[in-house]
Residue frames as qw, qx, qy, qz and C-alpha x, y, z in Angstrom:
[[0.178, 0.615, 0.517, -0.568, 106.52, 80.61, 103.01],
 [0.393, 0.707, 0.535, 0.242, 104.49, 82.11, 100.23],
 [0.029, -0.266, -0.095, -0.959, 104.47, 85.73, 98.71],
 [0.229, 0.437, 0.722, -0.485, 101.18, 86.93, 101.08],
 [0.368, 0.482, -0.331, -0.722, 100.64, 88.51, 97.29],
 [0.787, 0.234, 0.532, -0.207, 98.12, 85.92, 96.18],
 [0.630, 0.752, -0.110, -0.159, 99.64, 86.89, 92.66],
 [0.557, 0.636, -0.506, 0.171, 102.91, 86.09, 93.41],
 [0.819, -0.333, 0.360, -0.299, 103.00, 82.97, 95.42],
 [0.172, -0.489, 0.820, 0.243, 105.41, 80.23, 95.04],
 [0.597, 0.230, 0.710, -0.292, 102.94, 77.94, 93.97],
 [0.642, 0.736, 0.207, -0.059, 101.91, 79.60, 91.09],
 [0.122, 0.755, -0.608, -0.213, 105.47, 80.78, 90.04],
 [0.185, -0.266, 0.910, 0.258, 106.12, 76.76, 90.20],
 [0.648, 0.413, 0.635, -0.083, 103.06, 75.39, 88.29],
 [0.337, 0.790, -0.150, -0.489, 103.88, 78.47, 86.20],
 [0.019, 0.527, -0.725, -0.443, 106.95, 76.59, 84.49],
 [0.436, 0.079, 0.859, 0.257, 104.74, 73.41, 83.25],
 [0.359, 0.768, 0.484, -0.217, 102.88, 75.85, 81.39],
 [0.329, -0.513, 0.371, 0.701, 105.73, 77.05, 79.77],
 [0.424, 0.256, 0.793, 0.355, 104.64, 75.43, 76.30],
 [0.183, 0.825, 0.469, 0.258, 101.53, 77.60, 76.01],
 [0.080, -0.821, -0.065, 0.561, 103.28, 80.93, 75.88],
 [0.286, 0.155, 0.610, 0.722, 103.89, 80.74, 72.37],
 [0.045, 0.623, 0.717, 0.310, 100.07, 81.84, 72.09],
 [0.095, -0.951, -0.225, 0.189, 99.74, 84.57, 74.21],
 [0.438, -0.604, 0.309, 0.590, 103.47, 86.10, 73.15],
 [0.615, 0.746, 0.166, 0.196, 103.00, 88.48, 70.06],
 [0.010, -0.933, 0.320, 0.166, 106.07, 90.83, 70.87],
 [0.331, 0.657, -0.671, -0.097, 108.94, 88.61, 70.34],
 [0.827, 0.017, -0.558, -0.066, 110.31, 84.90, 70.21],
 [0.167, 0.282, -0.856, 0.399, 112.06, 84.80, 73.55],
 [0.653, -0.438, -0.447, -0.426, 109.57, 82.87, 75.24],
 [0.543, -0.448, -0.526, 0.477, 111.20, 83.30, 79.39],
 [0.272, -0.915, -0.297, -0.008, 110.41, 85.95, 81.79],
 [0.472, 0.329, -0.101, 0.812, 112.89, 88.91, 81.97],
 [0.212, -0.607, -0.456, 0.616, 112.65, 91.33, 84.37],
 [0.174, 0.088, -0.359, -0.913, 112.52, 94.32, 81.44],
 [0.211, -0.201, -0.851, -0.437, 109.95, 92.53, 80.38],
 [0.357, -0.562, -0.696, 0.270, 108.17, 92.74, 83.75],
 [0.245, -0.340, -0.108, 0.902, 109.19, 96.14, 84.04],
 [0.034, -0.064, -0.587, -0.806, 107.66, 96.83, 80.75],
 [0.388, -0.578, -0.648, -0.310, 104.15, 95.38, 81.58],
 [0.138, -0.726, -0.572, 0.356, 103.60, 97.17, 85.08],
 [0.093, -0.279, 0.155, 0.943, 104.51, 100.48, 83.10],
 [0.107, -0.248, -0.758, -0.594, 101.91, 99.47, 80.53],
 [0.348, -0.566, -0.745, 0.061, 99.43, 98.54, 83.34],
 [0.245, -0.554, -0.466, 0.645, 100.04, 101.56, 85.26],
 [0.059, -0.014, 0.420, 0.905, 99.79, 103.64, 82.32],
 [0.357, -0.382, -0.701, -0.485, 96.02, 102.11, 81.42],
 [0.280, -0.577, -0.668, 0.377, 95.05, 102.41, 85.23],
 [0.036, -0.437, -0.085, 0.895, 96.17, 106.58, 85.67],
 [0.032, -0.133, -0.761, -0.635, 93.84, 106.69, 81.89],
 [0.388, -0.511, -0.734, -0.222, 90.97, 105.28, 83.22],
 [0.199, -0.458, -0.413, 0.761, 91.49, 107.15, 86.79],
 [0.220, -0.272, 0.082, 0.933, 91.89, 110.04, 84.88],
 [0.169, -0.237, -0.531, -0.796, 88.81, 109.86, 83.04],
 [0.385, -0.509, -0.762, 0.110, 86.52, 109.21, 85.97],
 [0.389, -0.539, -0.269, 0.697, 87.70, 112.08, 88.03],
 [0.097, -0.016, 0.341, 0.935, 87.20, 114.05, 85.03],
 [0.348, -0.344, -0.729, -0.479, 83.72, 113.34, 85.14],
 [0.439, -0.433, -0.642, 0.455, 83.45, 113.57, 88.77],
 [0.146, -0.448, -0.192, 0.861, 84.45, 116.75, 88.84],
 [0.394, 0.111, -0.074, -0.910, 81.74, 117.82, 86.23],
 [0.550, -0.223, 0.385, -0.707, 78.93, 116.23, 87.93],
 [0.681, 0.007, -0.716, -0.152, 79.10, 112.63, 87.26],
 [0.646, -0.600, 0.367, -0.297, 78.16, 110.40, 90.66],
 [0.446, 0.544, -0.711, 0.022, 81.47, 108.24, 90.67],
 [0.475, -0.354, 0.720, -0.362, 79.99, 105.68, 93.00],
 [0.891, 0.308, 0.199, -0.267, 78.57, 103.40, 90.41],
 [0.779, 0.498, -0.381, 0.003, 81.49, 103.16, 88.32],
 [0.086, -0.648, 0.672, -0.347, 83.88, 102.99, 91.25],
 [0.719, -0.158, 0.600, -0.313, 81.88, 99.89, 92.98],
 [0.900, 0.233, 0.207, -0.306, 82.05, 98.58, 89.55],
 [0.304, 0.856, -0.415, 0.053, 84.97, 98.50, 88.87],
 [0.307, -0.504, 0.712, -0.379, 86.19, 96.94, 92.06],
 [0.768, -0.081, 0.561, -0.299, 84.05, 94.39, 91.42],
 [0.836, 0.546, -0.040, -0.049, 85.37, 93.33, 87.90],
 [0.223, 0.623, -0.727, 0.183, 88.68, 93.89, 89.01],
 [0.555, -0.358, 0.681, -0.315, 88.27, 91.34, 91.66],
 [0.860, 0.220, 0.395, -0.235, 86.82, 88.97, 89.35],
 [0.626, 0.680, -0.375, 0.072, 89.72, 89.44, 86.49],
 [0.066, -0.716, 0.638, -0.275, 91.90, 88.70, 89.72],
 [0.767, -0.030, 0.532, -0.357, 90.18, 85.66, 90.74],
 [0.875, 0.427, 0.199, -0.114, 90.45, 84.30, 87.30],
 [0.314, 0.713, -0.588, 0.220, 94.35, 85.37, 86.68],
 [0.401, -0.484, 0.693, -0.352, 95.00, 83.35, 90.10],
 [0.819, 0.062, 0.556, -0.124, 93.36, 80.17, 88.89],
 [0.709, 0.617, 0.215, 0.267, 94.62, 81.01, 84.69],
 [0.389, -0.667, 0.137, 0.620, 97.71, 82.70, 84.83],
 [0.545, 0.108, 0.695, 0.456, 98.14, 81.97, 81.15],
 [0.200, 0.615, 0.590, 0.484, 95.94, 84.34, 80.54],
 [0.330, -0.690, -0.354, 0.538, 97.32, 87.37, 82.11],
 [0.345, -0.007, 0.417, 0.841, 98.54, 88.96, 79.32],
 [0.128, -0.527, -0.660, -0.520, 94.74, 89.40, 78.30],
 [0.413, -0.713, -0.563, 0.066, 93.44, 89.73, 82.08],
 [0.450, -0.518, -0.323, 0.652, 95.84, 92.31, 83.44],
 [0.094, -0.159, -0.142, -0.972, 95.17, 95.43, 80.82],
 [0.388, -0.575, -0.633, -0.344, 91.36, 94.52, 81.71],
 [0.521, -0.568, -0.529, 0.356, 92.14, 94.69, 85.62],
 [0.316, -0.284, -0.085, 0.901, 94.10, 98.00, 85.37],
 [0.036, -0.281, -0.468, -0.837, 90.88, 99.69, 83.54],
 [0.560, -0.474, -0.650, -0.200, 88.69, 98.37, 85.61],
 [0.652, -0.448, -0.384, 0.476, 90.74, 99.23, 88.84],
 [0.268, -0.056, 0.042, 0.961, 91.70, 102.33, 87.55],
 [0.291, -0.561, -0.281, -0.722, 87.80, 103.58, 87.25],
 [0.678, -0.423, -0.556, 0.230, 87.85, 102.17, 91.06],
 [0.586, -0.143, -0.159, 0.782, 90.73, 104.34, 91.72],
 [0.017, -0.481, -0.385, -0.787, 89.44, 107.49, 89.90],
 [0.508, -0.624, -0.537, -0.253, 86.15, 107.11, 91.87],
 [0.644, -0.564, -0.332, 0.397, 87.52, 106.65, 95.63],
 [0.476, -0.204, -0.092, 0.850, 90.32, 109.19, 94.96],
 [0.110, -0.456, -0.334, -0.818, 87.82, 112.04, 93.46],
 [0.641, -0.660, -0.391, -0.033, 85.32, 111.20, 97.06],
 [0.592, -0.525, -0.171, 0.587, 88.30, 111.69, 99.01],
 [0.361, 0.184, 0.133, 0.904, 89.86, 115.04, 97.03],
 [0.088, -0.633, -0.247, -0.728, 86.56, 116.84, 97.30],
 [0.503, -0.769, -0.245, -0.310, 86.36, 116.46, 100.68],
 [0.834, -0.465, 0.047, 0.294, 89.89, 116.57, 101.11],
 [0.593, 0.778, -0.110, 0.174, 91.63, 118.78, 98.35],
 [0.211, 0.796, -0.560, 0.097, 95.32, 118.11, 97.62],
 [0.633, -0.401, 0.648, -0.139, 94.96, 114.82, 99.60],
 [0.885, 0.453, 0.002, 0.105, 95.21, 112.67, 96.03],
 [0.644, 0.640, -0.225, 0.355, 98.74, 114.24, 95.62],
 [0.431, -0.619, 0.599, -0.269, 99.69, 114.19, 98.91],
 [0.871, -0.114, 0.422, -0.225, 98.56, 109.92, 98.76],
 [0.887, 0.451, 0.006, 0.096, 100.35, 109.67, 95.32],
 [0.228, 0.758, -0.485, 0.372, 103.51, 111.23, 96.09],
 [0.568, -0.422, 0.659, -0.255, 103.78, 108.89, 99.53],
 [0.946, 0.158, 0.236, -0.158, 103.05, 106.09, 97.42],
 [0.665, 0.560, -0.361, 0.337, 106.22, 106.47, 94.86],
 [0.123, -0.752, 0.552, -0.338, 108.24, 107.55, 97.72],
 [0.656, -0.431, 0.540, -0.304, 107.52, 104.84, 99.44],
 [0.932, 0.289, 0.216, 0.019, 108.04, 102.28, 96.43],
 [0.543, 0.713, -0.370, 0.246, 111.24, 103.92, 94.92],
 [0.357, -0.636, 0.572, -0.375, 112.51, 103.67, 98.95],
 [0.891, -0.066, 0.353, -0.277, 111.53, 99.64, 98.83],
 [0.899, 0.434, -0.046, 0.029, 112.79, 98.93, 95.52],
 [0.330, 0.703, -0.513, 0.366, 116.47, 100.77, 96.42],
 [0.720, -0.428, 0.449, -0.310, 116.31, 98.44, 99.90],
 [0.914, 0.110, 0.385, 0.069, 115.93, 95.36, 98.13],
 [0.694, 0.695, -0.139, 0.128, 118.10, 96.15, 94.82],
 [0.285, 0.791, -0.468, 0.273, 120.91, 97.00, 97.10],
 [0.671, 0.174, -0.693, 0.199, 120.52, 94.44, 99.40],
 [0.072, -0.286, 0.570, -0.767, 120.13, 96.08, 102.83],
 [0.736, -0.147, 0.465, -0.469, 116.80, 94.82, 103.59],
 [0.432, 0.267, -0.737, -0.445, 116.84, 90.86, 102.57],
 [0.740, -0.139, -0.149, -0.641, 113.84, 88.81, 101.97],
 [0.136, 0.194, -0.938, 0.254, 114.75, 85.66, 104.35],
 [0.474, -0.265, -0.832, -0.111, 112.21, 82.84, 105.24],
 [0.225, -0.540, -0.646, 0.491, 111.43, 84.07, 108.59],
 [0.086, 0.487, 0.088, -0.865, 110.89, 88.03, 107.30],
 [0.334, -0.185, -0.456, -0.804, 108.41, 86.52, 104.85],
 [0.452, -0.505, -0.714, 0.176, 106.39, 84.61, 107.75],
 [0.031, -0.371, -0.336, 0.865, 106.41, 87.97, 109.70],
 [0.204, 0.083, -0.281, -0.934, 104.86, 89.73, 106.51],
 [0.368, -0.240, -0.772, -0.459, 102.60, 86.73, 105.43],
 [0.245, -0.302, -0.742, 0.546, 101.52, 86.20, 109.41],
 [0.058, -0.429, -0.425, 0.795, 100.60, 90.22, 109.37],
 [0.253, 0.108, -0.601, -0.750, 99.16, 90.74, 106.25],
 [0.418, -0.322, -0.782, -0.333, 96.58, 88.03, 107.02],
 [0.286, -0.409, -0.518, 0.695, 96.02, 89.48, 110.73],
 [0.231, 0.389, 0.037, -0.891, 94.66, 92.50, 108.61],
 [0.403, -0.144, -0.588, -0.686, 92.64, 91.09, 106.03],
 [0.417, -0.453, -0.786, 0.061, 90.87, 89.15, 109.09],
 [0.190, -0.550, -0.370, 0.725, 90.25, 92.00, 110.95],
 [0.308, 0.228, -0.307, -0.871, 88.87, 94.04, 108.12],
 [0.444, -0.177, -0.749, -0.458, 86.62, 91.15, 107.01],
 [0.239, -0.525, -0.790, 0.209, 85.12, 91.04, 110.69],
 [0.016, -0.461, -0.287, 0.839, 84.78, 94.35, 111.31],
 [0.208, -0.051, -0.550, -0.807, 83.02, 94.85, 107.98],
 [0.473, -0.400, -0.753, -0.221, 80.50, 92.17, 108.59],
 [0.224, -0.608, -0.694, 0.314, 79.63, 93.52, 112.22],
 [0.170, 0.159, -0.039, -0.972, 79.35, 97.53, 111.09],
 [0.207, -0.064, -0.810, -0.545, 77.09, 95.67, 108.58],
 [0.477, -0.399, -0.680, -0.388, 74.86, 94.12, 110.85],
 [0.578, -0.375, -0.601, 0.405, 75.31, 95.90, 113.51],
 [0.172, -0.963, 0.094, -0.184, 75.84, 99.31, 115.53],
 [0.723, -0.292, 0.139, 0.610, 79.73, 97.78, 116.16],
 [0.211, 0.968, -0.127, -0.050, 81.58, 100.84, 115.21],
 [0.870, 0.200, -0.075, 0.443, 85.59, 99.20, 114.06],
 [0.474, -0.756, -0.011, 0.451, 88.29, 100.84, 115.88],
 [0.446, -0.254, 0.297, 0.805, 90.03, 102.08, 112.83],
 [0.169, 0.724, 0.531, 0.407, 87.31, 104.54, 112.03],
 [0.348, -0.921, -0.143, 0.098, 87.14, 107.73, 113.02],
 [0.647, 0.476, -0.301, 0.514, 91.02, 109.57, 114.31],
 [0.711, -0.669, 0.212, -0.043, 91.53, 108.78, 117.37],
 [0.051, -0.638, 0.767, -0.028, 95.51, 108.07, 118.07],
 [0.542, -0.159, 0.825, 0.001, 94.47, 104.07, 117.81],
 [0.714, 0.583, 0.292, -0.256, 93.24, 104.55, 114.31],
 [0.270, 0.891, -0.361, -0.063, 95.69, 106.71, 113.13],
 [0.321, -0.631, 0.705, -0.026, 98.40, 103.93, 114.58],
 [0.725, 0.307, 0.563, -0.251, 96.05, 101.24, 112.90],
 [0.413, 0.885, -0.170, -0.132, 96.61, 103.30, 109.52],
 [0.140, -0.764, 0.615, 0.137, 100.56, 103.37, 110.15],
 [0.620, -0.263, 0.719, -0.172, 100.67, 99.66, 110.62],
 [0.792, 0.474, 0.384, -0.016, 98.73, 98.32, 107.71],
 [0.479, 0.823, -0.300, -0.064, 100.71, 100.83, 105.54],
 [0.301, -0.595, 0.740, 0.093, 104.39, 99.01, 106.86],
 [0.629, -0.055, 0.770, 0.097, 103.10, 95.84, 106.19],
 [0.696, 0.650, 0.304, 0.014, 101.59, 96.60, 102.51],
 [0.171, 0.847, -0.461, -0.204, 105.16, 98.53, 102.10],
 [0.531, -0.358, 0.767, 0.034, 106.60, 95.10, 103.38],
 [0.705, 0.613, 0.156, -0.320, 104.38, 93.68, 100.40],
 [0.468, 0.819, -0.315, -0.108, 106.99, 94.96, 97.83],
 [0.102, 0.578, -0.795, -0.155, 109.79, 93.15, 98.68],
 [0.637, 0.204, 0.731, -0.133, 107.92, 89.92, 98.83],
 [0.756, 0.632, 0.131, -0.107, 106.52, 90.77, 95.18],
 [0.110, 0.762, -0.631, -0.094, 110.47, 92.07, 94.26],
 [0.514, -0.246, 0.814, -0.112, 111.57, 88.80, 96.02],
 [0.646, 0.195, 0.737, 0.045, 109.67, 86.19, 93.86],
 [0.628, 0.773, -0.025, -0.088, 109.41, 88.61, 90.13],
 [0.058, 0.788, -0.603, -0.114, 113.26, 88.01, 90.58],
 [0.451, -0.278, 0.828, -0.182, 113.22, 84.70, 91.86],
 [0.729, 0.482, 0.439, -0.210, 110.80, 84.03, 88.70],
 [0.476, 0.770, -0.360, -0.223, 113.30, 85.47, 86.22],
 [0.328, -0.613, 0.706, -0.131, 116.00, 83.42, 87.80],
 [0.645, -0.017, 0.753, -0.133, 113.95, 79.92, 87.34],
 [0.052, 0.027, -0.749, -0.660, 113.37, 81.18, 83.23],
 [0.408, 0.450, 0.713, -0.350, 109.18, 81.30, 83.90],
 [0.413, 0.534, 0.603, 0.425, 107.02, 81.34, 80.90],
 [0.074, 0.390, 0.260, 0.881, 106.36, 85.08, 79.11],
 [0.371, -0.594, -0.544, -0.462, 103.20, 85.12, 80.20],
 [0.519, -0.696, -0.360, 0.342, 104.09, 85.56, 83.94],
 [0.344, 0.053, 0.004, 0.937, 105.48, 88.63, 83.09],
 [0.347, -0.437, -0.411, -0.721, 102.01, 90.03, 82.74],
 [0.690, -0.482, -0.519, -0.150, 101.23, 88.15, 85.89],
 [0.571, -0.322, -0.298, 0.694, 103.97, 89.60, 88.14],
 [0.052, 0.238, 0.111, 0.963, 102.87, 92.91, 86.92],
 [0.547, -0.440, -0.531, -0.475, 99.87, 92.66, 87.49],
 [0.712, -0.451, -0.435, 0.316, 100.69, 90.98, 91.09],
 [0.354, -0.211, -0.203, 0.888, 102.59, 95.02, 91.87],
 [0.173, -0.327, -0.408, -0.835, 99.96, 96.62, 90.55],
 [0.560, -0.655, -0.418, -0.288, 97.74, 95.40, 93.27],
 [0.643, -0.147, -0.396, 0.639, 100.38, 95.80, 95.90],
 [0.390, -0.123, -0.036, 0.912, 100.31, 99.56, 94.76],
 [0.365, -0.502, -0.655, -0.430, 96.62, 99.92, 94.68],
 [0.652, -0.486, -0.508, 0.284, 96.62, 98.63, 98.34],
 [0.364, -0.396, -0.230, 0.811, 99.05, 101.41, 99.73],
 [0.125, 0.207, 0.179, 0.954, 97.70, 104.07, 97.85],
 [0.433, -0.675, -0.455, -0.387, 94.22, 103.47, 99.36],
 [0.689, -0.493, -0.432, 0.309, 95.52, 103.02, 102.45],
 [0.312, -0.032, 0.005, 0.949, 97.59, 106.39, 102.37],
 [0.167, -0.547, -0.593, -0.567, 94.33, 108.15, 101.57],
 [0.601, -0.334, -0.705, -0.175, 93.34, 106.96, 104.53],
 [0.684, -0.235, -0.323, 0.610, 95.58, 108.00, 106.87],
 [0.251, 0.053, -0.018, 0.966, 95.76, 111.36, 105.46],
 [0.329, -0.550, -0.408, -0.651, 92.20, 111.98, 105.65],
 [0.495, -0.702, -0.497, 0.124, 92.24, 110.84, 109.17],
 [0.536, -0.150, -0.080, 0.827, 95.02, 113.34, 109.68],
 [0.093, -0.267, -0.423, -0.861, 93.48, 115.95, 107.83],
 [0.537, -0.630, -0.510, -0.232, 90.55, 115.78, 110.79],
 [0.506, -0.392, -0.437, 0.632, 92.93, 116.51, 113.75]]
């Protein structure tokens, strides 16, 4: 079974290696020319660096009267489209993934400045669950206690797509409809809704762990170093919205 992380899918990790050649071009730092996990390390530090930036300059604005729904929607929508184009060009993540984390990070800004003012302290409540909940994932997997086995990535991949279908209908019938989606509102079957998604986007992590190792291991080109970053970067996007979420419904009871 796949990573359900469209970034880090087996597929692309194996087309990744006949592309090995062209990472001379995109690889100014140094001559070794295979993925390292430093290396990987290095770039989502970079990325996350350029995202909190950009956040950080939105929300600064927000908060002296900018309306942070224009850049936020735009954002989202250039990130998507740098993602879309990393997934079909990995080769050219090096380039695409500082782009996405600017882009995603005026997204981030945006959503998390909406939710703070009408939620103060819930940003640092949503960021502080996030690390927790990633430093908890990464010591699982590093030490071995949870391991990523063929059937416990079919569970993830299985649920993971069970929620993106369900979000994509329920969008489309709010849309054109008066359907109201059971995981509005906070009612005890939202709030449990909430929980749920958040397990499975923790689950996420060791899938991405699982195959940024399983990519050092196989010697992929440089360049997927940029692309496995990139591929935790949206993982950790995902839960942090979703954590928002939760706490805001909470934050209603």
């Amino acid at each position: 079974m796949n990573s359900n992380n469209p970034f880090l899918n087996n597929k692309t990790f194996s087309t990744a290696v006949s592309r090995k050649d062209d990472a001379q071009q995109f690889n100014v730092i140094d001559g070794n020319q295979d993925m390292t996990l430093a290396g990987t390390i290095n770039r989502t530090l970079i990325l996350f660096l350029l995202l909190v930036a950009s956040a950080t300059v939105i929300w600064w604005a927000t908060f002296n009267g900018m309306n942070p729904i224009v850049p936020a929607f735009g954002g989202a929508i250039i990130g998507l489209i740098l993602v879309v184009i990393s997934a079909f060009k990995p080769q050219y993540s090096p380039y695409l993934a500082p782009g996405y984390a600017l882009f995603e990070g005026l997204f981030i800004g945006g959503v998390s400045a909406i939710f703070e003012v009408q939620y103060p302290g819930i940003v640092t409540q949503a960021v502080g669950a996030t690390f927790v909940t990633f430093a908890v994932c990464l010591g699982l997997y590093k030490y071995k206690i949870v391991k990523v086995t063929e059937q416990f990535k079919s569970v993830v991949v299985a649920a993971t797509c069970a929620i993106a279908t369900y979000y994509l209908i329920s969008w489309l019938f709010s849309m054109f409809t008066s359907f109201t989606p059971v995981h509005y509102g906070n009612s005890m079957m939202s709030i449990g809704i909430s929980v749920f998604v958040i397990v499975i986007a923790a689950l996420n992590l060791f899938l991405d762990f699982d195959r940024i190792e399983k990519g050092v291991e196989q010697k992929m080109p440089k360049f997927m170093e940029w692309y496995g970053a990139m591929g935790l970067m949206i993982t950790l996007v995902w839960l942090y919205i979703e954590f928002l979420r939760l706490l805001s419904k909470l934050s209603k009871k």
